[in-house]
C-alpha positions in Angstrom: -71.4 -23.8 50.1 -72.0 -22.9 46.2 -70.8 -25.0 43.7 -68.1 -23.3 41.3 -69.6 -22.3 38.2 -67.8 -25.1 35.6 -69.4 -27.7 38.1 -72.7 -26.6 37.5 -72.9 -27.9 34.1 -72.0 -31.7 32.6 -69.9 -31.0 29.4 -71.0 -34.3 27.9 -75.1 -33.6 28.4 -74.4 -30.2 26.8 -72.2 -32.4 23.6 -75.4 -35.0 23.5 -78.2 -32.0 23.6 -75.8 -30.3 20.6 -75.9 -33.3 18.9 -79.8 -34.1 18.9 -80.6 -30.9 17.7 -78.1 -30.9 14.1 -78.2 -33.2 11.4 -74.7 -34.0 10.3 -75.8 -35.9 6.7 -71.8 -37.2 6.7 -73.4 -39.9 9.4 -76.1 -40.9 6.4 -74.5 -42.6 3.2 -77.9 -42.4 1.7 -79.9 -39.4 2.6 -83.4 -40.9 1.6 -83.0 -43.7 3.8 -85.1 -44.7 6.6 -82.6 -43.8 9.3 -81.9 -40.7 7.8 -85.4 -39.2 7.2 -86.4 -40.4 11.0 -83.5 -39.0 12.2 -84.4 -35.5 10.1 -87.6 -35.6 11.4 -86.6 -35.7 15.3 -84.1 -33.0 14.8 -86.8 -31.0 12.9 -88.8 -31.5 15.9 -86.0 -30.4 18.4 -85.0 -27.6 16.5 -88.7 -26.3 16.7 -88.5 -25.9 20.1 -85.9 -23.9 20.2 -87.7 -21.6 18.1 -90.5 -21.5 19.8 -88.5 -21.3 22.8 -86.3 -18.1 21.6 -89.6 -16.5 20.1 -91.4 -16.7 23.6 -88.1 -14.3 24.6 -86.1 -14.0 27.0 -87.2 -15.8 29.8 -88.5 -19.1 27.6 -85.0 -19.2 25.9 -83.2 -19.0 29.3 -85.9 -21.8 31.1 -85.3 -23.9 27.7 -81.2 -23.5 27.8 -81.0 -24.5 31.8 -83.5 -27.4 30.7 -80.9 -28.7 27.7 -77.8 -28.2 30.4 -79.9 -30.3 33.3 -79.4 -27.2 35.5 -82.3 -27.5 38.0 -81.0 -24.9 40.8 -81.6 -22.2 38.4 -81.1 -19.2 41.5 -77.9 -20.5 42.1 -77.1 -20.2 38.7 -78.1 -16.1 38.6 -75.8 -16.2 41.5 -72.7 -18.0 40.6 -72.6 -16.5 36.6 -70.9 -12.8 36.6 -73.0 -9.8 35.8 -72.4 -8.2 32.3 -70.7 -4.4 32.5 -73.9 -3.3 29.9 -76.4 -4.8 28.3 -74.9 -5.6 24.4 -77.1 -4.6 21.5 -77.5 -5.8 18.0 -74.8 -4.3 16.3 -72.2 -4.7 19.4 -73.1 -8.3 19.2 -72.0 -8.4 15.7 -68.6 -7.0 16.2 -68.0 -6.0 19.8 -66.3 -2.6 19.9 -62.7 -2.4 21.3 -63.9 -1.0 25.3 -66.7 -3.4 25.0 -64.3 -6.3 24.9 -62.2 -4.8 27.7 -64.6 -4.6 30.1 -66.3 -7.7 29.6 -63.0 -9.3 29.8 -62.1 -7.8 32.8 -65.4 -8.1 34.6 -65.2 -11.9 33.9 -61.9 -12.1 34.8 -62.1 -13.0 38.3 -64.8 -15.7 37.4 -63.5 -17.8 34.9 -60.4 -20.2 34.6 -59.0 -20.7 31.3 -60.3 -24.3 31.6 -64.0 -23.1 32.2 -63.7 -20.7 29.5 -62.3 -23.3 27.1 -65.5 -25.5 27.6 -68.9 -24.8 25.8 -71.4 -25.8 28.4 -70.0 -23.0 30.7 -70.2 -20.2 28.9 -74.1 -21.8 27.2 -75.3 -21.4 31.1 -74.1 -18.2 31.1 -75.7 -17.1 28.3 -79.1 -18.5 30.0 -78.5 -16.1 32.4 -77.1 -13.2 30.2 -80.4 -13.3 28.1 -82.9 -14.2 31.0 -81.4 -10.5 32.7 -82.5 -8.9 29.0 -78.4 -8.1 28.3 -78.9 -8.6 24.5 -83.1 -7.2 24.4 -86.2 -9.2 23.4 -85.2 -9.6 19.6 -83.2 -12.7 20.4 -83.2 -14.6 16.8 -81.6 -11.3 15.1 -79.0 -11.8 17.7 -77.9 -15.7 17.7 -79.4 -17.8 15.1 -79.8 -14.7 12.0 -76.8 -14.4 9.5 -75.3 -14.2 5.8 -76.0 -17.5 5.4 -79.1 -18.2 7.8 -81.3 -19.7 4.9 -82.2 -22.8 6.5 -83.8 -24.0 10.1 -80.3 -26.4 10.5 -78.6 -23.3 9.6 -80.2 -20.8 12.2 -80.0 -23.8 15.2 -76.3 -23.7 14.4 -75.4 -20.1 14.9 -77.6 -20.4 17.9 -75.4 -23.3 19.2 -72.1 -21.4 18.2 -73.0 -17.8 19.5 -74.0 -19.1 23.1 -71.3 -21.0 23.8 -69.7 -22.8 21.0 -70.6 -26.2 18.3 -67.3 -28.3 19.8 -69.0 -30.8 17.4 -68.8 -29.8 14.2 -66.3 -26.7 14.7 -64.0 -28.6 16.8 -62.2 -26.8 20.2 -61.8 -24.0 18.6 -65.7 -22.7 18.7 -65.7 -20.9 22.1 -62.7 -19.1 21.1 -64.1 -18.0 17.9 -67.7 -18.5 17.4 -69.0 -17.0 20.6 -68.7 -13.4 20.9 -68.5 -13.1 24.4 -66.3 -16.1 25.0 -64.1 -14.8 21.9 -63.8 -11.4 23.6 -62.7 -13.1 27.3 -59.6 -14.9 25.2 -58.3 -12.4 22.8 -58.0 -10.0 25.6 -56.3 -12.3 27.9 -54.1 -13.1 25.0 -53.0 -9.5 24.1 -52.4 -9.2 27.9 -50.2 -12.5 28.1 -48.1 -11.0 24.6 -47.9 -7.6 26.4 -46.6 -9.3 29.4 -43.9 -11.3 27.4 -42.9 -8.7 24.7 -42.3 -6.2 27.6 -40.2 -9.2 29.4 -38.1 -9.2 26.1 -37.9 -5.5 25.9 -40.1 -4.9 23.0 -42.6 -1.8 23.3 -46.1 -3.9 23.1 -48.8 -1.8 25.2 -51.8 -4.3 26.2 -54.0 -1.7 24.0 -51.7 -2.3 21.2 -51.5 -6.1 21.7 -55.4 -6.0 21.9 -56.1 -3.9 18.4 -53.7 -6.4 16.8 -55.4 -9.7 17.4 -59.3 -7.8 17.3 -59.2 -8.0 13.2 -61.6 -11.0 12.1 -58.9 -12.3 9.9 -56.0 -12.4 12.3 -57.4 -14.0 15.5 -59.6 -16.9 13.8 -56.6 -18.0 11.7 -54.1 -17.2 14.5 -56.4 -19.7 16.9 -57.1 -22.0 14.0 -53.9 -22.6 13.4 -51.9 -22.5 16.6 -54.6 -25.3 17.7 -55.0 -27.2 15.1 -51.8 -27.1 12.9 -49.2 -25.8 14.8 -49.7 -26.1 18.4 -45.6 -24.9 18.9 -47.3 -21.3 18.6 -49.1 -21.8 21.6 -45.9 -21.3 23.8 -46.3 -18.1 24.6 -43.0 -16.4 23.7 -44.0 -17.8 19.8 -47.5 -16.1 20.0 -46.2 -13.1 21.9 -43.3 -12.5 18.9 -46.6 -12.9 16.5 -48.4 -10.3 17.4 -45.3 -7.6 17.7 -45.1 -8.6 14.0 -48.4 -8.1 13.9 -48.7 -4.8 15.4 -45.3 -3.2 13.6 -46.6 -4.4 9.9 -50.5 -2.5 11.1 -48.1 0.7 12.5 -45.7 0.3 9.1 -48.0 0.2 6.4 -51.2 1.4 7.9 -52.9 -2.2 7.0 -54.2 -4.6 8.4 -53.0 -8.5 8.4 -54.5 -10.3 5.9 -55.6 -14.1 6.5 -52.3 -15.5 4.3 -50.2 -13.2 6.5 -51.5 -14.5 9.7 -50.8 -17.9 8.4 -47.0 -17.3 7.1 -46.4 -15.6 10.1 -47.5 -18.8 12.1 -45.5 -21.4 9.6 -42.1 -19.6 9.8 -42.6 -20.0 13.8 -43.2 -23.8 12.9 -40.2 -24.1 10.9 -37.9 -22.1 13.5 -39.5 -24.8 16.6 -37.6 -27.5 14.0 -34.6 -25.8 15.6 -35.4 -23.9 18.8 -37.8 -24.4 21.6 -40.3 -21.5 21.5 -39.6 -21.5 24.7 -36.5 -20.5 24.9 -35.6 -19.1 21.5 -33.9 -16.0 20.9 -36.6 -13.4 20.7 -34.8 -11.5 18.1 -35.4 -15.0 16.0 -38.7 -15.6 17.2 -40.1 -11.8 15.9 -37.5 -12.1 12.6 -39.6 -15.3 12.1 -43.3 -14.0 12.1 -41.9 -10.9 10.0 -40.6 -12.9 7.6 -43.8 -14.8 7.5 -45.8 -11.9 6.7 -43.4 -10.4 4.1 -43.2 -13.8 1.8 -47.3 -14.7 2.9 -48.6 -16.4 -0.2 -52.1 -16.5 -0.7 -52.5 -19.6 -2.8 -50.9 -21.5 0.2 -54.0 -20.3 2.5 -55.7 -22.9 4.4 -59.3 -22.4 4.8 -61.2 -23.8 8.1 -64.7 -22.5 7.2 -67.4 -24.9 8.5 -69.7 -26.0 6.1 -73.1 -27.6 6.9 -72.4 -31.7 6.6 
């Protein structure tokens, strides 16, 4: 019998390959110290086979990947790991059109729980197989490790590790929702389904297509994530998130602009301060939508939070 896909991988020999292959100088007090230059000097040495690894393509990337997850049965891995729709180019993997999104989220669907998705290590093997089948072309390094602010080896190894799967690590359990394209994709979606299915339970006019176009904006799902699990984890029920993104959607359709970062965030604190009263649960939804709107109409930006990693 196969083994489900999440038990193919160990989450905590994905964590200890992740954290071989960084250097996090907040470990180091003094960074010329013996202990910190040896310890440089081994994840210098890890971090070059990755590059040699991704440079060999496709095939040496997806051989080194199964290597750093301990996955041995590597045919049962093509088996068990869903087939992409299309292979993804460059620039799709840069910001994944609308249908793209769709139909990867529906064709994974079936194959991933929400706690698989939620876990690095799963989506990482996937990705082995992904780029072993040639989905995202032989030009691998422009794809996952190349960037704005890709000046440096540590820097390069780190978008890798985010854009396959997720840096729990550093980024915290937020990265597979947000760092990983693919993984990003499979969870908006299913969100702007779940706030469909609830807005239309409360009798609002929220189309999953609607739902979808409101979270896809950069701004609004990364700071809707960031701070519904990290700050204000009431948003997570899923009437509070639902009310969100009819805010959301009705301020887009209103003044033909998008939400900014600030709005996103005063959206999300009025819900807080409404949960000091109500369950989000079970709050009126008239309250739970006057909420977020208000949020958005008083959004300050001074009062913006910013989660941005930086390279410690």
């Amino acid at each position: 019998m196969s083994a489900p896909l999440e038990e193919m991988v160990n989450s905590e020999s994905h964590e200890n390959w992740q954290e071989e292959i960084i250097y996090e100088k907040k470990y180091y007090k003094n960074q010329e110290s013996d202990a910190a230059v040896a310890r440089r000097q081994r994840v210098a040495n890890r971090q070059a086979q990755l590059a040699e690894a991704i440079g060999g393509g496709p095939r040496a990337t997806a051989d080194y990947l199964f290597e750093a997850l301990g996955v041995a049965n590597h045919q049962e891995a093509f088996r068990q790991v869903p087939k992409l729709p299309n292979p993804l180019t460059e620039g799709e993997m840069s910001h994944l059109p609308a249908h793209a999104e769709r139909e990867l989220a529906l064709r994974l669907h079936e194959s991933l729980s929400p706690a698989a998705a939620a876990r690095p290590a799963v989506w990482t093997l996937c990705h082995a197989v992904w780029i072993a089948e040639g989905n995202f072309g032989r030009n691998l390094a422009t794809v996952f490790c190349e960037g704005p602010k890709a000046d440096t080896v540590e820097a390069r190894t780190r978008n890798f590790l985010r854009r396959t799967g997720g840096l729990r690590r550093v980024r915290g359990n937020t990265s597979p929702l947000v760092d990983c394209q693919i993984a990003a994709a499979w969870w908006r979606y299913r969100a702007a389904r779940e706030a469909s299915a609830t807005a239309i339970e409360e009798g609002a006019d929220l189309s999953v297509d609607v739902a979808h176009q409101a979270l896809r904006p950069r701004d609004v799902w990364e700071n809707l994530v960031q701070m519904s699990l990290k700050r204000v984890t009431a948003v997570c029920a899923p009437r509070g998130r639902a009310a969100a993104v009819v805010a959301f959607s009705r301020h887009c359709l209103h003044s033909g602009e998008q939400v900014s970062r600030a709005q996103v965030q005063g959206a999300v604190r009025e819900l807080a301060r409404l949960s000091h009263s109500y369950s989000l649960w079970q709050a009126p939804w008239g309250a739970l939508v006057d909420a977020a709107t208000r949020g958005i109409s008083n959004a300050n930006d001074v009062e913006v939070i910013d989660d941005q990693e930086a390279i410690d």
